[in-house]
C-alpha positions in Angstrom: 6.8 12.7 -2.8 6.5 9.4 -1.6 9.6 7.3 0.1 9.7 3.4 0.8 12.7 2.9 3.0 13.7 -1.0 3.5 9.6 -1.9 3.3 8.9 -5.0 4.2 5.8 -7.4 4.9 5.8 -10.5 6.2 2.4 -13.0 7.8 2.5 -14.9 10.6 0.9 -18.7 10.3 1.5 -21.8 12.0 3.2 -23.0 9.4 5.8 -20.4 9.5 6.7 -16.5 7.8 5.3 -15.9 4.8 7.2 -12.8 3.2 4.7 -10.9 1.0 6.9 -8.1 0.1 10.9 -8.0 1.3 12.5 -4.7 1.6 11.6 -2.4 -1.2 13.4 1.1 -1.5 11.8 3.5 -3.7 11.4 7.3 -4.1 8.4 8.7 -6.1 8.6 12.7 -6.8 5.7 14.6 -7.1 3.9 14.5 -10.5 5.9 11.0 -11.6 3.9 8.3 -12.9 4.8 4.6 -12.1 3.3 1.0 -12.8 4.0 -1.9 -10.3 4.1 -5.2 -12.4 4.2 -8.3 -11.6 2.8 -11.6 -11.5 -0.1 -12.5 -9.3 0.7 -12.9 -5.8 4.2 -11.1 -5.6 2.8 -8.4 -3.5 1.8 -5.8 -5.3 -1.4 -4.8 -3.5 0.3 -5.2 -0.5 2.5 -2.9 -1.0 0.1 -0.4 -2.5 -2.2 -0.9 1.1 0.8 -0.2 2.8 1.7 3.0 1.1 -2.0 4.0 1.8 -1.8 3.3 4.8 -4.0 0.4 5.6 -1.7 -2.2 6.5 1.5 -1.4 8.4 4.8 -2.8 7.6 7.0 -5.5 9.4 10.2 -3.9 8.6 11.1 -0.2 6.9 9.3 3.4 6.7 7.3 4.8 4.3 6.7 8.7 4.5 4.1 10.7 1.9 4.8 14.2 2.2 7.6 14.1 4.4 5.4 12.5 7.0 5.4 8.8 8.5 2.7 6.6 6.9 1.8 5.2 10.4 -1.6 3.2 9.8 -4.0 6.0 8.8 -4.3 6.9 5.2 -2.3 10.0 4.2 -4.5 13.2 3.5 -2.1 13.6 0.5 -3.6 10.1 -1.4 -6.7 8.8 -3.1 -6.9 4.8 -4.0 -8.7 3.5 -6.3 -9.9 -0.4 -4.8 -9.1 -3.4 -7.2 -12.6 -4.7 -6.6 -15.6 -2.2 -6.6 -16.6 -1.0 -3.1 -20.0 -0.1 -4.3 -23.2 -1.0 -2.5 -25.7 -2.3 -5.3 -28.8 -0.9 -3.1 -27.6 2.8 -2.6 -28.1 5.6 -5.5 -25.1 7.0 -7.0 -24.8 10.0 -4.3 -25.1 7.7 -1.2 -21.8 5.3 -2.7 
């Protein structure tokens, strides 16, 4: 299961806050399938990284598993990148 309590993320710039995402609450059970849609820019892979764990929120908790999603990925996850991660010059094995 996967819980978003209250997520939010906002950036820090000189010019001000940007809010990427602003407090999302959502509960996922275990073998549920769910789309995030949107238009582009409204935060959809931000709130994916957070839920995998590679950004951290500003505000809010998000737990996989019952556990706090604190920066590292959950054991419980895979992700699938947007863009390929693949490295052109090693064989199929070594990606």
């Amino acid at each position: 299961m996967i819980t978003l309590d209250k997520v939010g993320k906002a950036y820090q710039s000189r010019q001000g806050t940007t809010h990427a995402v602003g407090e999302v609450s959502l509960t996922i059970e275990a073998g549920e399938f769910v789309s995030i849609v949107g238009p582009s820019g409204c935060g959809k892979s931000t709130l994916l990284n957070m839920i995998a764990g590679f950004l951290r929120p500003t505000t809010g908790a998000i737990h996989v598993d019952g556990r706090l999603v604190d920066g590292q990925v959950p054991p419980a996850l895979g992700y699938i990148f947007q863009k390929d991660t693949l490295l052109p010059w090693f064989s199929v094995k070594k990606n």
